[in-house]
C-alpha positions as CSV (number, residue, x, y, z in Angstrom):
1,X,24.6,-168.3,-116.5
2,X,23.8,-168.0,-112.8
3,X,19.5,-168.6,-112.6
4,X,18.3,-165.1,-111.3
5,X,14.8,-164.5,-110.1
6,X,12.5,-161.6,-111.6
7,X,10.1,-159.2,-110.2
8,X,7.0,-158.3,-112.7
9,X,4.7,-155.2,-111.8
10,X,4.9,-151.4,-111.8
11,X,8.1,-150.2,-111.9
12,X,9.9,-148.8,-108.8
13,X,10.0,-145.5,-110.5
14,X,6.4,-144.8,-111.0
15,X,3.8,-143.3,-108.3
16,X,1.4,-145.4,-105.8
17,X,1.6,-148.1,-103.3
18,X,3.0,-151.0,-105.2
19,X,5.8,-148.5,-106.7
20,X,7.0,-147.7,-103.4
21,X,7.1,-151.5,-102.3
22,X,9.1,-151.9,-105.6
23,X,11.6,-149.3,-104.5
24,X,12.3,-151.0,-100.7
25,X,13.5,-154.2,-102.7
26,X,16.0,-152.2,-104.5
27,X,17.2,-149.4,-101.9
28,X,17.6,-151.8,-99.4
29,X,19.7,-153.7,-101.1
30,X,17.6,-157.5,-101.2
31,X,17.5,-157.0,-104.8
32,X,20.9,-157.0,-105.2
33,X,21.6,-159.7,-102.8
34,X,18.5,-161.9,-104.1
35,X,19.3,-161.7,-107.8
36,X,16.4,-160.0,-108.4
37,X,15.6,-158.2,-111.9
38,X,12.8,-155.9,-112.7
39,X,10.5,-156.2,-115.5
40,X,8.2,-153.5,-115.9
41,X,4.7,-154.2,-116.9
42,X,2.5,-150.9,-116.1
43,X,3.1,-146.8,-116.0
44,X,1.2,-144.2,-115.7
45,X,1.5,-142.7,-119.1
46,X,-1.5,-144.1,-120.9
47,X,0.1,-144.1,-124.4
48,X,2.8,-145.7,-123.8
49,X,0.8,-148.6,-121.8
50,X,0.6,-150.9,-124.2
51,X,4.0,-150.8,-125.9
52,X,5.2,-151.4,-122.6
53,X,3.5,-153.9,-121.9
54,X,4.4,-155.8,-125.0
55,X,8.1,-155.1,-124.5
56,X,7.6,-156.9,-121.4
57,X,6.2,-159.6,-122.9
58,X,9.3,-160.3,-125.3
59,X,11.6,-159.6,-122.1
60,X,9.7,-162.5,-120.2
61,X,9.8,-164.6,-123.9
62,X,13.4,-164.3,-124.1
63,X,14.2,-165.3,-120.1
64,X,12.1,-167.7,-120.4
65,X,13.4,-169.4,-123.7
66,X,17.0,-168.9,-122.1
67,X,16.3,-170.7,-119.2
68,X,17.6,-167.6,-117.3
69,X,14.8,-167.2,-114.4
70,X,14.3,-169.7,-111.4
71,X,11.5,-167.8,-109.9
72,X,9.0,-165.1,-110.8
73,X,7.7,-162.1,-107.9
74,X,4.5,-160.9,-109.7
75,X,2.7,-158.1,-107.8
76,X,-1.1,-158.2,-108.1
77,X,-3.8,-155.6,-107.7
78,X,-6.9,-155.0,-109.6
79,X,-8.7,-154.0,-112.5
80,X,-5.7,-153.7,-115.0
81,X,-3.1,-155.4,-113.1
82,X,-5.4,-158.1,-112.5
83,X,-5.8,-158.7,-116.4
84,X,-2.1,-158.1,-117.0
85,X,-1.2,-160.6,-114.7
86,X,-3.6,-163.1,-116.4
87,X,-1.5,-162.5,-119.3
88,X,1.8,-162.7,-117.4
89,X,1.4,-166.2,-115.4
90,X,-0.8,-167.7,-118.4
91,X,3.0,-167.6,-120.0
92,X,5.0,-168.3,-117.0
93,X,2.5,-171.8,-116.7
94,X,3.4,-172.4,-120.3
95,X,7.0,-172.4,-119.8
96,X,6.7,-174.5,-116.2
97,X,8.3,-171.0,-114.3
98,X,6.9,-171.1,-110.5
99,X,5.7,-168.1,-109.9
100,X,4.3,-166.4,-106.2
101,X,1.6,-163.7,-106.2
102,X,2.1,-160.5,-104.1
103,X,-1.5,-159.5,-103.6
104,X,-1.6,-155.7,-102.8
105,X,-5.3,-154.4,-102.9
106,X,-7.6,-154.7,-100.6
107,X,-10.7,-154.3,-102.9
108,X,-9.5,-157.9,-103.9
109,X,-12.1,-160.1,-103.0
110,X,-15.2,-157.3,-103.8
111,X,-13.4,-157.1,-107.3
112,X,-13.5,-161.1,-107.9
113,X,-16.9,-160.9,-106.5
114,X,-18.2,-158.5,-108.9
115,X,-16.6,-160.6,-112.0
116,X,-18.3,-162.7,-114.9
117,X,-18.3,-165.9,-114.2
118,X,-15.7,-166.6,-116.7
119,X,-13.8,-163.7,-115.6
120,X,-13.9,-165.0,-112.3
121,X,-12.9,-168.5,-113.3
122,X,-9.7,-167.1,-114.6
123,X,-9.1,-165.3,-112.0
124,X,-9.2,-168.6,-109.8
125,X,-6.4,-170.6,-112.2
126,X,-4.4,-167.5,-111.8
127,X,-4.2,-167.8,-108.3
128,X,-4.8,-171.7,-108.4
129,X,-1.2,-172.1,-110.4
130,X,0.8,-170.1,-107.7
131,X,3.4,-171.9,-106.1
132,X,2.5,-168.9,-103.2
133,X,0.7,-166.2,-102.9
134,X,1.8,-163.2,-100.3
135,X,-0.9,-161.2,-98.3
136,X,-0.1,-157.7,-96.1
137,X,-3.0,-158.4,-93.5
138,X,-3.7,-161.2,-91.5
139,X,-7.6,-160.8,-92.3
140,X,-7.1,-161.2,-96.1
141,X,-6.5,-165.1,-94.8
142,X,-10.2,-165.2,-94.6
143,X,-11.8,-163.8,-97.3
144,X,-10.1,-166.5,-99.5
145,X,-12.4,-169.5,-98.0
146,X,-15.6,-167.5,-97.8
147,X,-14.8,-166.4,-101.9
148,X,-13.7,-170.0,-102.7
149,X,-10.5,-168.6,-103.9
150,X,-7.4,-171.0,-104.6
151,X,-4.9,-170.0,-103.2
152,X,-2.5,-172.4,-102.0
153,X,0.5,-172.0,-99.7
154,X,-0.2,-168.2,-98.4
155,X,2.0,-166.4,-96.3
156,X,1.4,-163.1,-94.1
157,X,4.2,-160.9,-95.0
158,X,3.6,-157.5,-94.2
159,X,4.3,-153.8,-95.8
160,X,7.1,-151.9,-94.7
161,X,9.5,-148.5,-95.4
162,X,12.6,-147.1,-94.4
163,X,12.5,-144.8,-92.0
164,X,13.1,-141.2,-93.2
165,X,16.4,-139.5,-92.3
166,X,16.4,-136.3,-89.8
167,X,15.8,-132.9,-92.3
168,X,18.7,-130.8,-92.1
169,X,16.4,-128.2,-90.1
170,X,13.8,-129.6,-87.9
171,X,10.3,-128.3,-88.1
172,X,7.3,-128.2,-85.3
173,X,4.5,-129.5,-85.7
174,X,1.2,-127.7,-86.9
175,X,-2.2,-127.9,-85.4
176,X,-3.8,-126.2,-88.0
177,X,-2.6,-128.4,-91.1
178,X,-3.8,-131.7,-91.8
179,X,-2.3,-134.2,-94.6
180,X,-3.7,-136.6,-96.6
181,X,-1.2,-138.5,-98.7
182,X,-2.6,-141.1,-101.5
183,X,-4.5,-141.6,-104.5
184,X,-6.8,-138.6,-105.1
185,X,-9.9,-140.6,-105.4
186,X,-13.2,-141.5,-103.9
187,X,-11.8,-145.3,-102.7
188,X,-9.8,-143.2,-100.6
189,X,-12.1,-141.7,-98.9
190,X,-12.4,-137.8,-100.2
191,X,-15.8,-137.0,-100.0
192,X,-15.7,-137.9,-96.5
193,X,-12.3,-136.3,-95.7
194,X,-13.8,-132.8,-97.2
195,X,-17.2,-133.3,-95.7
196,X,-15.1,-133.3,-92.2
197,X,-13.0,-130.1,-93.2
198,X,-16.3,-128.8,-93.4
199,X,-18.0,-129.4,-89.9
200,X,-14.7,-129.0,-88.3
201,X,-14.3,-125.5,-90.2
202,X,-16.7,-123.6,-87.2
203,X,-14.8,-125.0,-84.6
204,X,-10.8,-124.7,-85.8
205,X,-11.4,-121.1,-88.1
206,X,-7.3,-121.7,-89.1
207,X,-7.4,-125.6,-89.9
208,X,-6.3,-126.4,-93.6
209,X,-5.8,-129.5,-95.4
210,X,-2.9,-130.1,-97.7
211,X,-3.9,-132.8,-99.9
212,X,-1.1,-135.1,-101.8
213,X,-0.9,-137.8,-104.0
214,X,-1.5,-138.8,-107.5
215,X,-4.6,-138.3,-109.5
216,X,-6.7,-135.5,-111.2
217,X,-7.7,-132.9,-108.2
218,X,-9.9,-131.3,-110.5
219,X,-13.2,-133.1,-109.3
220,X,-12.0,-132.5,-105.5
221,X,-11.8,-128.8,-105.8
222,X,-15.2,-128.7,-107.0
223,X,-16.3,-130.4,-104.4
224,X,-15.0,-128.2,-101.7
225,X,-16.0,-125.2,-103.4
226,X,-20.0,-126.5,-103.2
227,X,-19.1,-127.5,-99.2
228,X,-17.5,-123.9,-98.9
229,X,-13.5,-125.1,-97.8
230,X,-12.0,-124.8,-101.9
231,X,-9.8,-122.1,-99.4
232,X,-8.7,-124.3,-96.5
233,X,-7.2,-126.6,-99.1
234,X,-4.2,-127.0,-100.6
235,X,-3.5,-129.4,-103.4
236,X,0.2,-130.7,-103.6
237,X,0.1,-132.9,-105.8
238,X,2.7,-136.0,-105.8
239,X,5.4,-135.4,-103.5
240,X,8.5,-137.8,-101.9
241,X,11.8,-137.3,-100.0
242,X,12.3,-135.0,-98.0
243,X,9.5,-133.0,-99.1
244,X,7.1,-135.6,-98.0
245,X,9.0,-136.3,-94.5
246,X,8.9,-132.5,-93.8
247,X,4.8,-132.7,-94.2
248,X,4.6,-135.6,-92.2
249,X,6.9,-133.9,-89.5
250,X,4.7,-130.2,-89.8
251,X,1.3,-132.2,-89.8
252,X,-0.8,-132.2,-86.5
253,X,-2.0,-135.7,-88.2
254,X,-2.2,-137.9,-91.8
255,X,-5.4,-138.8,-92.2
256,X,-6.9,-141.5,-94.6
257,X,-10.0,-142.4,-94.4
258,X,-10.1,-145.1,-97.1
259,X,-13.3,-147.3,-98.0
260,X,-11.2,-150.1,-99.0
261,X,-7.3,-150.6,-98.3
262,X,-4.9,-153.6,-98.4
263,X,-1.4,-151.7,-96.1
264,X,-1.1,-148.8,-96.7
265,X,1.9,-147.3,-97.1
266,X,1.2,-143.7,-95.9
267,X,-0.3,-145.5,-92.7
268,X,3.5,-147.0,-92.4
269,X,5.7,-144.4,-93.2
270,X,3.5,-142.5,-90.5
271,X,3.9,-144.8,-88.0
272,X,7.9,-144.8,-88.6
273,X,8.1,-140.8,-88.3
274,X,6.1,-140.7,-85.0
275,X,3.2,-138.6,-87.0
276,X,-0.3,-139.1,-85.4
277,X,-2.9,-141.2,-87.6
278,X,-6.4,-140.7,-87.8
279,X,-7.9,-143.7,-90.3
280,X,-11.0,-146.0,-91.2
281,X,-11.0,-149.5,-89.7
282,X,-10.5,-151.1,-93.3
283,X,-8.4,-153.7,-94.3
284,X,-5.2,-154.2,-92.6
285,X,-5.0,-150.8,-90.6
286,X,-6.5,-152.3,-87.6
287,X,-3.7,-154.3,-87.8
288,X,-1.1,-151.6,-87.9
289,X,-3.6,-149.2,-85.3
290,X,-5.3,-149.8,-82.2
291,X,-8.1,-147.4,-81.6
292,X,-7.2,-144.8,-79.1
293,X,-3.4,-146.7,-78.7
294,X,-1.4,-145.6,-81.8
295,X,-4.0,-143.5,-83.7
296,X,-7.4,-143.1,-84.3
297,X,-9.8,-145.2,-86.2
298,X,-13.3,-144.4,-87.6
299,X,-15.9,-146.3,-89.1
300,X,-15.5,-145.9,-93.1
301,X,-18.1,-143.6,-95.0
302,X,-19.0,-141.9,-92.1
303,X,-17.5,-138.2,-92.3
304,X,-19.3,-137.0,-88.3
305,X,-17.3,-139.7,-87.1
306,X,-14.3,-138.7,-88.8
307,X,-14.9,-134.9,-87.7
308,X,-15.4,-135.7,-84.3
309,X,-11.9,-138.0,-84.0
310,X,-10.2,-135.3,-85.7
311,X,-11.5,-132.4,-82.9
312,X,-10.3,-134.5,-80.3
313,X,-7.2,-135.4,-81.5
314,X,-7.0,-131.2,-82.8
315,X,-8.1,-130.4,-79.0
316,X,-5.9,-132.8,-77.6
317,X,-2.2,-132.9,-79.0
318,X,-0.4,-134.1,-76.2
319,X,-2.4,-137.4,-76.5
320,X,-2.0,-137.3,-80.1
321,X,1.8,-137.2,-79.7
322,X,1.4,-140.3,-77.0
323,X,-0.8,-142.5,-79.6
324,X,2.3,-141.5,-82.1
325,X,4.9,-142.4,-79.6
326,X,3.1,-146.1,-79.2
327,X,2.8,-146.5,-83.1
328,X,6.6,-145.9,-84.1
329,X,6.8,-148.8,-81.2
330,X,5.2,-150.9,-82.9
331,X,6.5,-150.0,-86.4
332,X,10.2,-150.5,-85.0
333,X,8.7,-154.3,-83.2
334,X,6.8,-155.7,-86.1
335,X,7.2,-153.8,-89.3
336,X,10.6,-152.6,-89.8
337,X,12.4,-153.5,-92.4
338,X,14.7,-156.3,-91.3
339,X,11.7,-158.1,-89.6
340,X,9.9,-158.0,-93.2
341,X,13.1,-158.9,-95.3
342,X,13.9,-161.4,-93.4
343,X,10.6,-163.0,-93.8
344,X,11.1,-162.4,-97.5
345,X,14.3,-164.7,-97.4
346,X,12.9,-167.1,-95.6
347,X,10.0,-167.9,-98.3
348,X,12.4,-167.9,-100.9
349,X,13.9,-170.3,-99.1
350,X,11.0,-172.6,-98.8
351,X,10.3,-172.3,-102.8
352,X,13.9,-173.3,-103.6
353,X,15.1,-170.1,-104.6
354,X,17.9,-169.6,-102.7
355,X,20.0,-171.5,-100.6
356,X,19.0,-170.8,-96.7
357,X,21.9,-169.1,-94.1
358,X,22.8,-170.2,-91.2
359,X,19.8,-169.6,-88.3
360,X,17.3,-169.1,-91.1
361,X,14.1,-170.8,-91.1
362,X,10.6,-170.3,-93.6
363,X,7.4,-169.3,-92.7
364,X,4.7,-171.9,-92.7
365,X,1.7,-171.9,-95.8
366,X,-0.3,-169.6,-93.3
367,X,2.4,-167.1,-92.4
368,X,3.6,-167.3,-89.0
């Protein structure tokens, strides 16, 4: 039987960040040409978490006791994931399977941080027994010494999406609509984004906020109603396609004013579609954004600030479309897709688990 390699994480089918990374594998076709096969350890259905999770555990048993894996892609966040993956590479040590970690959150290093020591300690074997482990920002190669984390042979590989295709009838953009795609929580940032609907409300009477992404919204309309804008905003919940290409195309900008990010893919998929970006300086987005050059980044926690970037870019748009016009550049120089998948070939490479082409070469233990 020909050695494949398997991908363990949140299936390409479910909502969020890591799901949508999941899906590029497969609709760009590396899975296919990689050998790759999927092994679902997470959804969103709370009931059926834990069967799940144990019929992923007796899929990895039985590739494992058929010798049928070469190589295992484990995406890692926090919190759940995080224990999960304890679970996960505890076996794959057991069995001698090498094993890279695909580290997606940027609340990493404040989670480990924020651990019992024991907690933490396994943490550390965890990423002590990978043969790699993959970050999305250049500055997560920091935090790793200053948190005494193990993590040998790390390589910068970044995010990245396909580019949307043209809708069938093409919209104009709206200067009275702003979108916020994500996680409807407080990590990313809501109470500030709705405290700026609120000081900008005086100024721009028309402005409204359509607000998308997973989560309960209940706790976010209350919060609007006590700040006065429950009727400047409407609540979308998850959307994707083309429904999700037409708001980025209608929006005057995305905005995401996270506490805490890793890539974000809503930053990305902005960036590919020529929509303007207005975003905290967290994580990896000033890696993606230069202030004032392809969006529009505020300090995080600070709604004024936010406000007052979104007036000017709201007073503005011409400049607005500019800083859009320099970020698909950069999106189509550094983060497209064949860039990143070609990176991706490259480390397998290096670990042995493919065969390299001609012209190929792998990226060094610090990612360049």
């Amino acid at each position: 039987m020909t050695q494949r390699i398997v991908m363990i994480g949140t299936g390409g089918r479910e909502q969020g960040g890591v799901a949508s990374v999941v899906r590029f594998f497969w609709h760009s076709g590396f899975a296919r040409e990689q050998g790759l096969e999927m092994v679902q350890t997470h959804t969103r259905d709370r009931w059926l978490r834990l069967p799940l999770f144990a019929w992923a555990l007796a899929r990895l048993l039985g590739g494992l006791l058929g010798r049928r894996w070469v190589g295992a892609h484990v995406h890692l966040s926090v919190r759940g994931s995080c224990l999960r993956k304890r679970v996960v590479c505890r076996l794959l040590r057991v069995f001698g399977l090498p094993y890279l970690l695909h580290l997606h959150s940027g609340e990493f290093a404040d989670y480990v941080a924020a651990q019992p020591p024991r907690r933490q300690a396994a943490i550390r074997r965890l990423l002590g027994g990978a043969c790699a482990v993959v970050v999305v920002a250049e500055s997560w190669k920091d935090w790793r010494h200053s948190a005494g984390l193990p993590m040998p042979g790390v390589c910068l590989i970044p995010n990245t999406v396909e580019p949307s295709p043209p809708l069938a009838q093409p919209v104009a953009r709206r200067q009275d609509r702003l979108l916020f795609l994500g996680q409807l929580s407080e990590g990313k940032g809501l109470p500030e984004l709705l405290s700026a609907l609120a000081l900008l409300a005086p100024a721009h009477p028309r402005l409204r906020l359509w607000l998308a992404g997973d989560g309960d919204p209940a706790p976010w309309r209350e919060l609007a109603a006590r700040l006065g804008v429950l009727d400047r905003l409407d609540v979308l919940g998850w959307v994707a396609g083309a429904d999700k290409t037409r708001l980025l195309a209608e929006a005057a900008a995305l905005v995401l004013p996270s506490r805490a990010e890793g890539q974000p893919i809503s930053v990305l998929e902005a960036l590919a579609q020529g929509t303007p970006v207005v975003a905290s300086a967290v994580g990896g987005i000033p890696e993606l954004i230069t202030d004032g050059e392809q969006g529009l980044l505020v300090p995080p926690r600070d709604a004024r600030a936010l406000a007052g970037a979104l007036d000017a870019l709201l007073r503005d748009p011409a400049a607005a479309e500019r800083r859009a016009r320099q970020g698909r550049q950069r999106f189509e120089q550094v983060y497209a897709p064949a860039a990143v998948l070609a990176r991706w070939r490259a480390l397998y490479v290096r670990l042995g688990w493919r065969a390299p082409t001609a012209g190929e070469s792998a990226p060094t233990q610090e990612g360049h």
